[in-house]
C-alpha positions in Angstrom: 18.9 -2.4 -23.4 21.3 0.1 -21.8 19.8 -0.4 -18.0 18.1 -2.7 -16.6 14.2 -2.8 -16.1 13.7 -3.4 -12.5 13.6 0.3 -10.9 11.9 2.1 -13.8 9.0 3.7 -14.0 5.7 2.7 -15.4 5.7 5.3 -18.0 10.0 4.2 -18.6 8.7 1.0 -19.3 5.5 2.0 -21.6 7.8 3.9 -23.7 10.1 0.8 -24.2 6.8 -1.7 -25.0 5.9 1.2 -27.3 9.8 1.6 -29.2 9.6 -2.4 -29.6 13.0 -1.6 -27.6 11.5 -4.5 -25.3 8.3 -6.7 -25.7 5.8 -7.1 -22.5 6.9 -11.4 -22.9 10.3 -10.2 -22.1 9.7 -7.7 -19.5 7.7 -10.5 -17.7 9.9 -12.6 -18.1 12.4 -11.0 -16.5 10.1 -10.0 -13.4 9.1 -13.7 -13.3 13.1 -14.5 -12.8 13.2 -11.4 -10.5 10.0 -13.3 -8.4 12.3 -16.0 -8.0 15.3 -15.1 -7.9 15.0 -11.9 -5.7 11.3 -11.7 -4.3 11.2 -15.8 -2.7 14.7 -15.0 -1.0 12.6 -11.8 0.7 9.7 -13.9 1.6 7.7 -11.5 -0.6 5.8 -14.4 -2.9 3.3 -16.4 -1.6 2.4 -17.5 -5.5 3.8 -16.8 -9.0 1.4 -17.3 -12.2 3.7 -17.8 -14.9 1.6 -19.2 -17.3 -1.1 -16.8 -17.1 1.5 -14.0 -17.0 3.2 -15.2 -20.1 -0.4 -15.5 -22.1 -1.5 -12.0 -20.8 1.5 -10.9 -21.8 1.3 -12.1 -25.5 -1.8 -10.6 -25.7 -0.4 -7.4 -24.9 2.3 -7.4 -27.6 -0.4 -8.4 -29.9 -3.0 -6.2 -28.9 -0.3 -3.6 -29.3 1.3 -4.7 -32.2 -2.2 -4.2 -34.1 -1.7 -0.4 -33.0 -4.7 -1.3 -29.6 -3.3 0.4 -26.9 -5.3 0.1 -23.4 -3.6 2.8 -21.8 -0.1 3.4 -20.0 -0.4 -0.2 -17.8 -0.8 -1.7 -21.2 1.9 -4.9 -21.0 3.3 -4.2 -17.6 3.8 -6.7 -14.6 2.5 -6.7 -11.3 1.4 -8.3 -7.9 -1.3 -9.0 -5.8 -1.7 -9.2 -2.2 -2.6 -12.3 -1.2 -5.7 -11.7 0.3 -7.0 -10.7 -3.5 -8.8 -13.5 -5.4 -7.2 -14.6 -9.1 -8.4 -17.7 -10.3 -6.4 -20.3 -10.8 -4.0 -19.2 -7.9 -4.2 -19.8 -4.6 -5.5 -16.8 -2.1 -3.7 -17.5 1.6 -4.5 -14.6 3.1 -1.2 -15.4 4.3 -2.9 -17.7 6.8 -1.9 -21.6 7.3 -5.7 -22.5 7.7 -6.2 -21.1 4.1 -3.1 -22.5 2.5 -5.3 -24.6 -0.3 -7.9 -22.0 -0.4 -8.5 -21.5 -4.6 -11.3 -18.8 -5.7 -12.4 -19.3 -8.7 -13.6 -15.9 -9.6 -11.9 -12.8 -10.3 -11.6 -9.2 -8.1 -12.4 -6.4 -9.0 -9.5 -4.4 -9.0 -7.7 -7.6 -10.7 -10.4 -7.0 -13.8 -9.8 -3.6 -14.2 -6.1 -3.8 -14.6 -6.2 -6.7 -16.9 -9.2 -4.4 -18.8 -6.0 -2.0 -18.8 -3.9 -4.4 -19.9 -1.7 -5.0 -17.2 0.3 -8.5 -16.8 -0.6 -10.5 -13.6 2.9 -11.9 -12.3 1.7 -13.3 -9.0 0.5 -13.2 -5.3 2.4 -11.4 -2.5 2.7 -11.8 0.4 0.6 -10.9 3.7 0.5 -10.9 7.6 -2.0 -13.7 8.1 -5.5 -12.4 7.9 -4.1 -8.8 7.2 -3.4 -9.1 10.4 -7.0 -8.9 11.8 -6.0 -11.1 14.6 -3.8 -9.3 15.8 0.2 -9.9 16.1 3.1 -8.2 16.8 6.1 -10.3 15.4 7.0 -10.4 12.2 7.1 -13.8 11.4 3.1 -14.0 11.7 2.8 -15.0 7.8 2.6 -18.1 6.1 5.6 -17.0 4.4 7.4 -16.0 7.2 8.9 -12.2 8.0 9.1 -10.6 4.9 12.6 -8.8 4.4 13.1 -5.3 3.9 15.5 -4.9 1.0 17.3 -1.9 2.6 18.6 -4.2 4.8 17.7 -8.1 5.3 17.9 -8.0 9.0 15.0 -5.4 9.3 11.5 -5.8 8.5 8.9 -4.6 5.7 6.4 -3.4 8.0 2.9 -5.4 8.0 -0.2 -6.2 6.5 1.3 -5.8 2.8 4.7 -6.9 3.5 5.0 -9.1 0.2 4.0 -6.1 -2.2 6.4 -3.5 -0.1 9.1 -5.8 -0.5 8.9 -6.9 -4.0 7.9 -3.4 -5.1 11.5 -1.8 -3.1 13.8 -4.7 -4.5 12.2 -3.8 -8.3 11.0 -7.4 -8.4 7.6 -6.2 -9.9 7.0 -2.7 -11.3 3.9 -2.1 -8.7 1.8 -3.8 -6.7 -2.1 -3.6 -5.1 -1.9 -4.0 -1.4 -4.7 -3.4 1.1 -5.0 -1.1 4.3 -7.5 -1.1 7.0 -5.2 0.8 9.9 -2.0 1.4 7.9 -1.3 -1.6 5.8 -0.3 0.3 2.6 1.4 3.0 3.8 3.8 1.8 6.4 4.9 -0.7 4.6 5.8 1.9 2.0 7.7 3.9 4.9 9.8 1.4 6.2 10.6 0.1 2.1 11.7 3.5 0.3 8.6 3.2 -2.0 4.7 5.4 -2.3 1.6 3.9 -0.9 -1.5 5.7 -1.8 -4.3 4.7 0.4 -7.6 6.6 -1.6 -10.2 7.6 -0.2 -13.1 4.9 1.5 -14.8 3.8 -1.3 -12.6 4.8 -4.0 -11.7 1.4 -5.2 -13.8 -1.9 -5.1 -13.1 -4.4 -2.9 -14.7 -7.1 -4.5 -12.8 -10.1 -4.2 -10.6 -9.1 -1.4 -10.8 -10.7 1.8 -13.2 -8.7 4.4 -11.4 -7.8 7.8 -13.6 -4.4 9.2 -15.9 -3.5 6.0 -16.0 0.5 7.3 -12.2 0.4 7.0 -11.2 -1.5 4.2 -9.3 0.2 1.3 -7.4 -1.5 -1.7 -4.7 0.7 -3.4 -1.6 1.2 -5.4 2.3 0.8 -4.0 4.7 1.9 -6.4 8.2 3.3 -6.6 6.9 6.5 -7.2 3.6 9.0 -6.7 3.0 9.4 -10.9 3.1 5.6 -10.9 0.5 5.6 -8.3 -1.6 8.0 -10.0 -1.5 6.0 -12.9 -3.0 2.4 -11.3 -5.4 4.5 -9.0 -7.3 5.5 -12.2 -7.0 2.5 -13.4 -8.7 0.6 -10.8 -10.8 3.8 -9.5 -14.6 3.4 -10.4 -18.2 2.1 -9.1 -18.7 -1.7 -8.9 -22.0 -2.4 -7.9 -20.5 -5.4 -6.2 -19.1 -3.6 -3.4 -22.2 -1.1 -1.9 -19.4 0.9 -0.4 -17.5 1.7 -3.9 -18.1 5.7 -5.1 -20.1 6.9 -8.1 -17.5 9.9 -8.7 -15.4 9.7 -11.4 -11.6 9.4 -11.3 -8.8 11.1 -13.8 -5.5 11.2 -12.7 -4.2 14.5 -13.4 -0.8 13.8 -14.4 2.5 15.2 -12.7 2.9 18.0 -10.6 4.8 20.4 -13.1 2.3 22.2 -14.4 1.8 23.4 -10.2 4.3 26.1 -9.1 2.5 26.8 -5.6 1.4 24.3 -2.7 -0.5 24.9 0.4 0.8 23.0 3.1 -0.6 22.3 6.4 2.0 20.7 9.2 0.2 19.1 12.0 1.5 20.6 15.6 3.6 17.7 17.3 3.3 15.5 14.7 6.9 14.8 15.0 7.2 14.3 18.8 8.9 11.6 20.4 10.1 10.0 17.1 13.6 8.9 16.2 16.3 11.7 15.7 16.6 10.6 11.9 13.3 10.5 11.4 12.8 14.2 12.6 15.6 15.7 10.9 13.9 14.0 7.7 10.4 15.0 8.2 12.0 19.0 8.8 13.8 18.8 5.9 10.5 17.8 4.0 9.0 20.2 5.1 11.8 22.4 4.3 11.4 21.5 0.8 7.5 22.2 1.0 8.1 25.5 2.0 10.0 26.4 -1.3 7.1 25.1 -3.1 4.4 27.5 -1.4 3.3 28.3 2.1 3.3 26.0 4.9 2.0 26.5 8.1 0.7 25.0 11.1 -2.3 22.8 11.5 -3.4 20.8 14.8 -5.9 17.9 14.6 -9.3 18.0 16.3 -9.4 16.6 20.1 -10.9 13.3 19.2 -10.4 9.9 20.6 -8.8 8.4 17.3 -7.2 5.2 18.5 -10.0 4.7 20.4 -12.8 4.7 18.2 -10.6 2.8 15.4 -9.7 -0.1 17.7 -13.5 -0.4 19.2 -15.1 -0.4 15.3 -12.5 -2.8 14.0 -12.6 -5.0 16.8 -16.3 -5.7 16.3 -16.4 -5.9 12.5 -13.5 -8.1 12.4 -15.0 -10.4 14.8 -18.2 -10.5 12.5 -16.5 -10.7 9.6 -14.4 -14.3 11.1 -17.6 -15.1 13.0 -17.4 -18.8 11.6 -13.7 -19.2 11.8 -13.1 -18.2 15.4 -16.3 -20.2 16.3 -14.4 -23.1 14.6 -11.0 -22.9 16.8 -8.5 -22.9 14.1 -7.4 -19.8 14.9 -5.6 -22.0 17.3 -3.1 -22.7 13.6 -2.1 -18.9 13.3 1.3 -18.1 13.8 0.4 -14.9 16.3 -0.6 -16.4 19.8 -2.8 -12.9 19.9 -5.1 -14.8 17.7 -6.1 -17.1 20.4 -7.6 -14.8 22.6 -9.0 -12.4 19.9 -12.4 -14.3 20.3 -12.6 -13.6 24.1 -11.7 -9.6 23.8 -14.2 -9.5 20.5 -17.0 -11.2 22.7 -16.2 -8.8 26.1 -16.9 -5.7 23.6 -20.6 -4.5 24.7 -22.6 -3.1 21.0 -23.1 0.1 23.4 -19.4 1.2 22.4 -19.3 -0.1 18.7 -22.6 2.3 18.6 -20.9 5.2 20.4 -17.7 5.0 18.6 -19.8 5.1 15.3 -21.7 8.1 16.1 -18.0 9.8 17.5 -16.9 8.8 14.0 -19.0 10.7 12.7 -18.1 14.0 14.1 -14.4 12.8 13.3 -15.1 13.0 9.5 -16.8 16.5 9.2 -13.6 17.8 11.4 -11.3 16.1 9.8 -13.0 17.1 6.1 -13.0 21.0 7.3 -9.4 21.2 8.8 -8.1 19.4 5.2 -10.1 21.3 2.5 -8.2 24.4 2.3 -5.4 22.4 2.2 -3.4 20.8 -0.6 -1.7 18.2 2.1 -1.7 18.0 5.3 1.7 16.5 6.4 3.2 14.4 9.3 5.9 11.9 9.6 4.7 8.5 8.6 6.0 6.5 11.3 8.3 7.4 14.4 10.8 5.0 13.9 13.0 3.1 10.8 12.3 -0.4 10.2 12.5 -3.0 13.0 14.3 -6.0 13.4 13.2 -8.7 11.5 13.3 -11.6 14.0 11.8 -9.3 17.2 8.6 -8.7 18.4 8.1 -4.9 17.6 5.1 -4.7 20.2 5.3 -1.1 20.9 6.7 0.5 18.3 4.5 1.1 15.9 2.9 3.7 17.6 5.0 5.7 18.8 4.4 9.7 19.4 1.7 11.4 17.3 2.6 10.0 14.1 0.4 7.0 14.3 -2.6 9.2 15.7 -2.5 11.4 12.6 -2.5 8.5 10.7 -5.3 6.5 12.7 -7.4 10.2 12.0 -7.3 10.0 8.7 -8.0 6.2 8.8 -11.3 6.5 10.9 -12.6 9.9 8.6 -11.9 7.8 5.3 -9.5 10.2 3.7 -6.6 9.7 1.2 -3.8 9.5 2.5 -0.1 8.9 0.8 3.3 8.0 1.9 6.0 9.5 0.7 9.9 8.8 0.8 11.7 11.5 2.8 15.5 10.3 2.8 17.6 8.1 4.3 18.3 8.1 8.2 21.7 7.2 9.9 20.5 3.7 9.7 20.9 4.0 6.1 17.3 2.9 6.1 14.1 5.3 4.6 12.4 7.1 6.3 8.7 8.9 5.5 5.8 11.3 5.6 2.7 11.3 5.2 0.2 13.6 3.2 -3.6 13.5 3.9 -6.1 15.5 1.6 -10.0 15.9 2.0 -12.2 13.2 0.4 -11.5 12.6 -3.3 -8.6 14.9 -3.0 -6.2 12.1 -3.8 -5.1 14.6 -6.9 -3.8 17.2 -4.9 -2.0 14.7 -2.9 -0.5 13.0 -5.7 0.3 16.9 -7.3 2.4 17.7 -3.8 3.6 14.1 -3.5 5.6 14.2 -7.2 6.9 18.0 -6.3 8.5 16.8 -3.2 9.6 13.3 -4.9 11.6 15.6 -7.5 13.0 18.4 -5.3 14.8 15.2 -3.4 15.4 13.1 -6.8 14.1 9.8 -4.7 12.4 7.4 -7.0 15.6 7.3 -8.8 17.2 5.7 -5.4 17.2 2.1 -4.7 18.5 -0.8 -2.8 21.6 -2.8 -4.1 20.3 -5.9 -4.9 21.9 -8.6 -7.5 19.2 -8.7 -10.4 18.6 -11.1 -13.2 20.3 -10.6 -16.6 17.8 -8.1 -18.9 19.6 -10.2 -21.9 17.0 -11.5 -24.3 14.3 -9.0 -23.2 12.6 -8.8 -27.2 
């Protein structure tokens, strides 16, 4: 090989598998040395499954060999967040209470990409509990802070900290994470990479670890938005396993060139308050929208976002870790939030988890109606470049409007997908979101791989040393 495998594409590397120019033993190979030799060093791996790798792997140069081909995921690596079961591995949820937990069964989204062919390389990763619990340091992991590759000092961003970081230092290819307030996309932000969070329902989440079941989505984080197209129909699809999961169909509709005009809806003040760099990269986003079709301004319904999301998740995560905080071991997290999360969840009267629901639903008929004539709405993603990685960043997070346009699309269900918008003084990325109506995650993904090739970013990545590709046949 004339480059090296860690920062290409998923249809780069297809096209090698399918020369022979590399075999899918070889490419995992070399992500298992990357794993190790790259993703421990960022605190990203919380388990590696070589020997499963290495067999799924040889079954894919067989399979492919005899002229079977499952598709474009067909032989290449990935990761799990570690709050996704995998039998024979353990599954943490990045919690030291759960450190020997082993399921033996399979998730669903882990089926359907090794129906697709994909190579399982290991479990990233996580805040403990997704951080259900609450926290707001990021050394709240089992694994400890996990280290954005932009720079070491600063952190990934939480709940799916492993598969942000492993993803950005090109030590997998992609990576499933999960979000139930953010946990895909900012992570994505603060790393350089895409996070596509689809819409409720979209994906099963059978097998994943439940933190607020009206929340809870499972979704691809890539180094780029036709990558994530790619997985999402690849793990997309009913499982009557998960109640929640959608009957409709999904097809990714492949990359954006065959679009020449975009409607574009900017949401009023969405970039308020946030860091100078971030703000000169979010107008030049939308600068670049605008050459792309007609952009104009949007402003979100008057609702009480925040407050509805925090009342609803508060509630179902105290149900859903009923037993656990009834047991007092949440005295073992990491996050001394944890140890009062049982006395807030128990204050909260069901008057207000009943009121918030019913507010909720108002919140996704107006959100649904200000998106559909809309390709994207867009926002910045978050208001400020990665943190450090050894402060509390209690605070931050939410800073301006940016993380009420994302907590509106979180409540209403809708896709939403962050998207690299450059570099900041800081030399670290910066991001915007796009949010589309329900099961609009096409459209999304169209505008998402325009704007990725007007500013040439998936081609970008941190200077990290790397494994030798020798020996990759």
């Amino acid at each position: 090989m004339t480059a090296e495998p860690a920062f290409r594409p998923v249809r780069e590397l297809g096209t090698l598998l399918r020369s022979g120019e590399v075999t899918s033993v070889g490419l995992t190979r070399y992500f298992l040395d990357r794993l190790e030799e790259v993703g421990r060093p960022l605190n990203a791996v919380a388990a590696i499954t070589r020997e499963r790798a290495l067999d799924e792997a040889a079954m894919a140069d067989a399979e492919l060999a005899r002229g079977v081909d499952r598709g474009p995921l067909h032989g290449i690596p990935y990761g799990l967040k570690d709050i996704i079961a995998a039998p024979g591995a353990p599954t943490t949820w990045g919690a030291a209470p759960f450190r020997d937990q082993v399921l033996g069964y399979e998730s669903a989204v882990g089926e359907r990409l090794r129906n697709a062919g994909a190579v399982l390389l290991g479990k990233l990763a996580t805040v403990e509990l997704a951080g259900g619990m609450g926290y707001d340091r990021p050394d709240a992991s089992l694994t400890g802070p996990a280290l954005n590759p932009w720079d070491t000092s600063t952190w990934t961003g939480g709940s799916s900290s492993g598969p942000a970081a492993a993803t950005a230092a090109g030590a997998v290819p992609f990576s499933i994470g999960s979000d139930t307030g953010g946990s895909i996309v900012m992570p994505a932000a603060w790393t350089g990479i895409t996070g596509l969070r689809p819409t409720y329902g979209r994906v099963s989440r059978f097998g994943a670890m439940a933190l607020a079941w009206s929340f809870d989505r499972l979704g691809p984080m890539c180094r780029s938005a036709d990558d994530c197209g790619l997985v999402l129909e690849a793990i997309a699809g009913l499982d009557p396993r998960d109640p929640s999961s959608l009957a409709e169909p999904y097809r990714y509709s492949g990359r954006a060139a065959r679009r020449d005009h975009f409607r574009i809806g900017v949401v009023t003040g969405s970039f308020d308050g946030v860091q100078d760099e971030v703000r000169a990269n979010f107008e030049s986003a939308v600068a670049r929208l605008a050459e792309l079709g007609t952009v104009e301004e949007v402003e979100l319904p008057d609702f009480p976002y925040a407050e509805v999301a925090e009342v609803i998740m508060a509630a179902e995560i105290s149900a859903a870790f009923d037993e656990f905080l009834d047991s007092g071991r949440a005295a073992e997290l990491r996050a001394t939030k944890a140890r009062v999360h049982r006395l807030a969840a128990e204050a909260l009267p069901a008057r207000d988890y009943i009121r918030a629901q019913r507010i909720r639903r108002h919140i996704v008929v107006a959100l649904d109606e200000l998106a559909c004539p809309f390709d994207a709405l867009v926002a910045p993603m978050l208001g400020t470049v990665a943190t450090p990685a050894d402060e509390s960043f209690a605070g931050l997070l939410g800073i301006a409007y940016p993380q009420r346009v994302n907590l509106a699309s979180v409540t209403a269900g809708m896709p939403a997908i962050s998207v690299p918008s450059g570099r900041g003084r800081s030399g670290l990325p910066t991001a915007v979101q796009l949010l589309g109506a329900r099961l609009a995650e096409n459209a999304l993904l169209d505008v998402a791989c325009a704007l990725e090739a007007c500013t040439g970013w998936p081609a970008r990545h941190p200077h990290i040393s790397i494994p030798s590709a020798q020996a990759m046949r």
